[in-house]
KOLLO-661802 format. One record per residue: residue in one letter; x, y, z of N, C-alpha, C in turn. Coordinates in steps of 0.001 Angstrom, whole numbers, padded with zeros to 6 digits, always signed. Layout:
# KOLLO-661802
AXYZXYZXYZ;...
***
This chain:
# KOLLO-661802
X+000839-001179+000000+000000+000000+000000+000882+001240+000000;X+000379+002489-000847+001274+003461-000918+000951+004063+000599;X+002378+004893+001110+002147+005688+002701+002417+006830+001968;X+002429+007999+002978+002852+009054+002905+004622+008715+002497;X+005378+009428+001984+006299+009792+001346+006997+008353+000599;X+005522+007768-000535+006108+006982-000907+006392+007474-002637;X+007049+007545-003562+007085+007866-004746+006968+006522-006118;X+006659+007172-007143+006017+006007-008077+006862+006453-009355;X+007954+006218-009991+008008+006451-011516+008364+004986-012458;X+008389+005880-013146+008877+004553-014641+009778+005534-015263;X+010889+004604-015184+011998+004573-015876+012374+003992-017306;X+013022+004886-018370+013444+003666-019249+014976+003657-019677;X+015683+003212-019215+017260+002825-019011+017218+002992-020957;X+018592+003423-021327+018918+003302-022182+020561+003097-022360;X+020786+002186-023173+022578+002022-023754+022400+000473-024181;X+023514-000331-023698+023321-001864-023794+022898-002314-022369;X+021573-002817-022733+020892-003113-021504+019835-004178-021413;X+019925-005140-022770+019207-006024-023197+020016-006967-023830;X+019913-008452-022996+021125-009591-023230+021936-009659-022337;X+022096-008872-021136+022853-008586-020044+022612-008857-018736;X+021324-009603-018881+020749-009887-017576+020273-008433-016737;X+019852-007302-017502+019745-006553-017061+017790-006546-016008;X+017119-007439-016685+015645-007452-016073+015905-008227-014583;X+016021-009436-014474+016463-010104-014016+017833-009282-012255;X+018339-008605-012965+019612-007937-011866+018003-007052-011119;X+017338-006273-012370+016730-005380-011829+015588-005396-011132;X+015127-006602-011178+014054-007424-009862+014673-008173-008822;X+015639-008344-008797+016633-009065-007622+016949-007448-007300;X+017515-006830-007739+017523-005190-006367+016668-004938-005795;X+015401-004847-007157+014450-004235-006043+013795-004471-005228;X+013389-006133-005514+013006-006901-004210+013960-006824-003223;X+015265-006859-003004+016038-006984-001930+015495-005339-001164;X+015766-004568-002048+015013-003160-001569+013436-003125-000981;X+012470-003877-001025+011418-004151-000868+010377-002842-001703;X+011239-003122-002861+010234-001937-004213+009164-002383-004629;X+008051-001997-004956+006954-002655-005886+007147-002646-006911;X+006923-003455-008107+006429-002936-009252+006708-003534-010598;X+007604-003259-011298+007597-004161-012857+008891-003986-013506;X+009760-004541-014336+010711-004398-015373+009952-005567-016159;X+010597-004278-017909+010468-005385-019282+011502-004637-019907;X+011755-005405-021047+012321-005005-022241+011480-004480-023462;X+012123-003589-023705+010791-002625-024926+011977-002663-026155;X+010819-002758-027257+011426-003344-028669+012008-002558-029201;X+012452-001261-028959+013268-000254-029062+014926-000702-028431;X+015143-001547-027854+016315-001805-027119+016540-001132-026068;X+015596-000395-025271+016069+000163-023994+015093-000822-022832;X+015177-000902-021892+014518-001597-020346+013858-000478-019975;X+012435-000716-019439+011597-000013-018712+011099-000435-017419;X+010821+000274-016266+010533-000133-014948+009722+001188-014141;X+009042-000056-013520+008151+000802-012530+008761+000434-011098;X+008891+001810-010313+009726+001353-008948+008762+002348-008241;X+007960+001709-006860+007066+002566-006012+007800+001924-005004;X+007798+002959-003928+007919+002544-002497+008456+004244-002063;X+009488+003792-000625+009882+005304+000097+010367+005613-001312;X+010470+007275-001207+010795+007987-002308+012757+007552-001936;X+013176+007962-000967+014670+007653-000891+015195+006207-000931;X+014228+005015-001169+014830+004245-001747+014571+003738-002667;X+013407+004430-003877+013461+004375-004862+014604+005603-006110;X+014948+006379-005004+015690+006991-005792+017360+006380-005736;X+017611+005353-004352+018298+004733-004857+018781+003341-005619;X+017589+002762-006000+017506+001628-007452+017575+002525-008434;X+017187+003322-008656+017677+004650-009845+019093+004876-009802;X+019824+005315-008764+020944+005531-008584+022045+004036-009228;X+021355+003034-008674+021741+001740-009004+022002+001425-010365;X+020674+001732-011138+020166+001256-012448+021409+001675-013239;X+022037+003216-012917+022883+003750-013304+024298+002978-013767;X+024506+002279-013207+025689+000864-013030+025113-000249-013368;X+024169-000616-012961+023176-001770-013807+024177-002957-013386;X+023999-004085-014320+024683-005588-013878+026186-005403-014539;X+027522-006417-014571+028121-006235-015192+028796-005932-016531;X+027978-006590-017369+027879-006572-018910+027119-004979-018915;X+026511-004573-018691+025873-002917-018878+026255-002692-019416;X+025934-001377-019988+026391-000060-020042+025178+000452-020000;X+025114+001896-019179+023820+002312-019081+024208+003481-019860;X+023440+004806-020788+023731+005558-021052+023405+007038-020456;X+021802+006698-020441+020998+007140-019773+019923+006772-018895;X+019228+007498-018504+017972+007298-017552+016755+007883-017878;X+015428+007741-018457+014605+008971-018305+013763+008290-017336;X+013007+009267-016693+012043+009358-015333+011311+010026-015504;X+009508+009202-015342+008749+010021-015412+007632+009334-014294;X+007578+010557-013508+006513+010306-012441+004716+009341-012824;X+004829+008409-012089+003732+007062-011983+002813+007442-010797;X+001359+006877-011622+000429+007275-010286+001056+006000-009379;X+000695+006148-008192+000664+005052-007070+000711+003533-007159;X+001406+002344-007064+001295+001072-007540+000998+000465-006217;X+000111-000012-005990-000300-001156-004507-000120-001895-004374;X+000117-002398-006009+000150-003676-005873+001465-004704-005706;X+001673-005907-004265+002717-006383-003938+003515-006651-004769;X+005222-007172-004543+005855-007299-005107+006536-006892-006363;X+007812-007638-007151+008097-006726-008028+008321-007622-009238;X+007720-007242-010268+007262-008580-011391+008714-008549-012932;X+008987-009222-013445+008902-009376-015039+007587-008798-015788;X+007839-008168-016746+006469-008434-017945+007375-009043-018590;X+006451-008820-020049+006383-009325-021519+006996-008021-021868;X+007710-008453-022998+008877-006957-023813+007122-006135-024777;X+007593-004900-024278+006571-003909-024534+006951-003495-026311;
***
């Protein structure tokens, strides 16, 4: 359930970030973080994710994403503020 100072965006990582185990790294953080929410791969070649929880530790799986798994390279980041996600845990999709 969202609390007070919890924050919601979607991210979409861009560089080499698909073939790298990059979905996979990025639901093993954020569950260890206890984040809600989703990573896929979008047919454009960049990774997209939804990360809700405290705003300061969703801003640091962002911070993370930045370094990503070993094979990475991240280039960029864009962020764009998500209504509220309730719903438990933090999933895989299907490539968007």
């Amino acid at each position: 359930m969202a609390a007070a100072g919890d924050k919601s965006v979607i991210v979409r990582i861009h560089g080499r970030v698909q073939g790298v185990w990059f979905r996979a790294w990025t639901q093993e953080n954020a569950m260890r973080r206890g984040l809600r929410g989703w990573v896929r791969n979008c047919d454009d070649g960049t990774v997209e994710a939804l990360f809700a929880g405290p705003a300061a530790t969703v801003d640091e799986m962002i911070q993370a994403c930045h370094r990503g798994p070993k094979m990475a390279r991240v280039e960029r980041i864009d962020q764009t503020p998500a209504e509220p996600m309730d719903e438990p845990g933090f999933h895989l999709r299907p490539t968007a």
